[in-house]
C-alpha positions in Angstrom: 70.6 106.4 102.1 73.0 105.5 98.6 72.3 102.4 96.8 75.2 100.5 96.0 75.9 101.2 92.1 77.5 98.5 89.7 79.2 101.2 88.0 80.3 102.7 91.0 81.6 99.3 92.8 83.2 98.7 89.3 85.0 102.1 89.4 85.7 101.7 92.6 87.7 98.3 91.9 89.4 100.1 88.9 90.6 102.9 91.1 91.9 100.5 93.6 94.0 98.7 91.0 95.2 101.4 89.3 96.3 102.5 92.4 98.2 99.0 93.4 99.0 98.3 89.9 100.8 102.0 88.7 104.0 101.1 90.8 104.4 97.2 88.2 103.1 99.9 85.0 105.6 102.6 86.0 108.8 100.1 86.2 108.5 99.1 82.9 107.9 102.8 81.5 110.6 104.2 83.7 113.9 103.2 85.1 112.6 103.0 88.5 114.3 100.0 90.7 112.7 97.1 92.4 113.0 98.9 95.8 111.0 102.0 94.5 108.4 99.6 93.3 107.9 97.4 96.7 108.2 100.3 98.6 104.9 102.2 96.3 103.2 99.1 97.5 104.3 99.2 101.3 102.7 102.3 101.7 99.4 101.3 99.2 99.0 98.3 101.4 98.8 100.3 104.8 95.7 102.2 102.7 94.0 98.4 102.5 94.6 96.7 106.3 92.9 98.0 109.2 94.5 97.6 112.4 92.4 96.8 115.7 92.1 100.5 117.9 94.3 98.5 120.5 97.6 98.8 117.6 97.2 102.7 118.1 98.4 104.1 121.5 96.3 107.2 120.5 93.8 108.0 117.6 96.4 110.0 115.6 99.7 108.0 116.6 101.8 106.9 113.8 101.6 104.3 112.1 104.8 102.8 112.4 106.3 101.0 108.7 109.6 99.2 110.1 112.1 98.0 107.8 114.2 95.1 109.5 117.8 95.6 109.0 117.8 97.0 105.4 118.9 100.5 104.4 118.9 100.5 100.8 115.0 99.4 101.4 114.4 102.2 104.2 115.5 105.0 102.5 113.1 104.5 99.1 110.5 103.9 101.7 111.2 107.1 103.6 111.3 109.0 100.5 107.7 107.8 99.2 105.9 108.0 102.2 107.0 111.2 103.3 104.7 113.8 104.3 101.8 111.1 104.3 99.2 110.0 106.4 97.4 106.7 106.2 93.3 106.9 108.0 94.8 110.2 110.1 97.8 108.0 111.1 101.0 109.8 109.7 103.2 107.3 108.4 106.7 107.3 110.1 109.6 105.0 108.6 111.1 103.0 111.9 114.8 100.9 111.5 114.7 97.7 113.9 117.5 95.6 113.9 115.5 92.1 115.3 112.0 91.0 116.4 111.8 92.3 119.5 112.2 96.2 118.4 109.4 94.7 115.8 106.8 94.1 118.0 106.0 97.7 118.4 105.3 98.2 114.9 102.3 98.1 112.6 104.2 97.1 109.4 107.3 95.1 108.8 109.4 94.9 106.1 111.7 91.7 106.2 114.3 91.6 103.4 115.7 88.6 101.4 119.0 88.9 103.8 116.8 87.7 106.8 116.1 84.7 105.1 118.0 82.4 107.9 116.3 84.4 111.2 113.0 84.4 109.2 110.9 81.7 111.0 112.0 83.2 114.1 110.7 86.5 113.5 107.5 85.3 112.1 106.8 83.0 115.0 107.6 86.3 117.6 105.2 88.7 115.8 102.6 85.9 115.3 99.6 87.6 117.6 101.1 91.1 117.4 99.1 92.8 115.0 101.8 93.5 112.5 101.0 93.2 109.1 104.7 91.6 107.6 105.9 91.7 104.4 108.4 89.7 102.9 110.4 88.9 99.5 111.9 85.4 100.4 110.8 82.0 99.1 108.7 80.4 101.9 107.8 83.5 103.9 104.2 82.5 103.5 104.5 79.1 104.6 106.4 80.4 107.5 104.2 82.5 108.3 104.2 85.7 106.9 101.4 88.0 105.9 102.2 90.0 102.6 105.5 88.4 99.8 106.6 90.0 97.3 107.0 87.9 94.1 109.1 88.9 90.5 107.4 87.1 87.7 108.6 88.5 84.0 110.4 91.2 85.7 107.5 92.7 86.9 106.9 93.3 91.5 103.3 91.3 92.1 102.3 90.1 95.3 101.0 86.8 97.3 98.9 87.3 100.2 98.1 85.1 103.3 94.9 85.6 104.5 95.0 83.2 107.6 98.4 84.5 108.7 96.7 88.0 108.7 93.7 86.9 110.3 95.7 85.4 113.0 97.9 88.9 113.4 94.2 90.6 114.0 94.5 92.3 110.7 91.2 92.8 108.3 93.0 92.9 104.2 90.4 94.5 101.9 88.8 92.2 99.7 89.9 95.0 97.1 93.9 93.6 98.3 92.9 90.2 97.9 91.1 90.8 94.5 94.4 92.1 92.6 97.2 89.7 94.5 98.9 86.9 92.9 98.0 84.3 95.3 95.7 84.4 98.4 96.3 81.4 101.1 92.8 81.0 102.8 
């Protein structure tokens, strides 16, 4: 039986927000675009949500990262998540075009261009197990799980806790720790 170290839970923290942190460090060193950047954290959330067994139609399906109706978006996200696997779920990129295609999916992206159809999709994929993620003003108070905020040019994110709770979603504590916001 381990002990639970300090050091080691300390580490462990600083590994986790290197890890969420390197895609906000690498814009400013780089040119890298704002897509690039919330697409790095797409695919490091899906490492930090666990899904119930039910979301899963077999132990090693996919786990399905739709992007609602945004091409620029899908194809940064298809490029960084290629050849990966989240907890022996390989990660496959999915286009929907509305909220019903959406409902078969673990994680969805909904872009700024949705902003109008936005309550409606949240309110469809309430109980559905899908962790959303947004970049709109009011996605959290309409329900969404996971928005992206720019403050000083730099890609951080809010998180709402109750919203995932509701979606039967567990966030890491180590998610909540490093996000702008948390809504309880």
């Amino acid at each position: 039986m381990r002990c639970a170290s300090p050091i080691r839970d300390w580490w462990a923290t600083f590994g986790v927000l290197l890890l969420l942190l390197a895609p906000a460090l690498t814009s400013h060193a780089q040119n890298v675009s704002e897509d690039q950047v919330k697409a790095a954290y797409v695919y490091n959330f899906a490492k930090f949500v666990e899904w119930p067994l039910r979301a899963f139609v077999t132990p090693n399906a996919p786990l399905r990262v739709c992007v609602l109706d945004d091409p620029s978006f899908q194809s940064e996200l298809i490029r960084i998540v290629k050849d990966k696997s989240v907890a022996g779920h390989p990660v496959m990129v999915v286009p929907v075009d509305d909220a019903d295609q959406s409902r078969d999916c673990h994680i969805l992206f909904i872009g700024s261009s949705q902003q109008r159809q936005l309550r409606h999709i949240l309110e469809d994929l309430r109980e559905n197990n899908v962790l959303t993620v947004g970049e709109s003003r009011g996605f959290m108070q309409a329900g969404g799980i996971i928005n992206f905020v720019l403050q000083d040019d730099r890609v951080q994110f809010e998180v709402n806790h109750k919203a995932a709770k509701q979606a039967g979603l567990d966030v890491s504590s180590r998610l909540l720790a490093v996000a702008k916001i948390v809504v309880e």
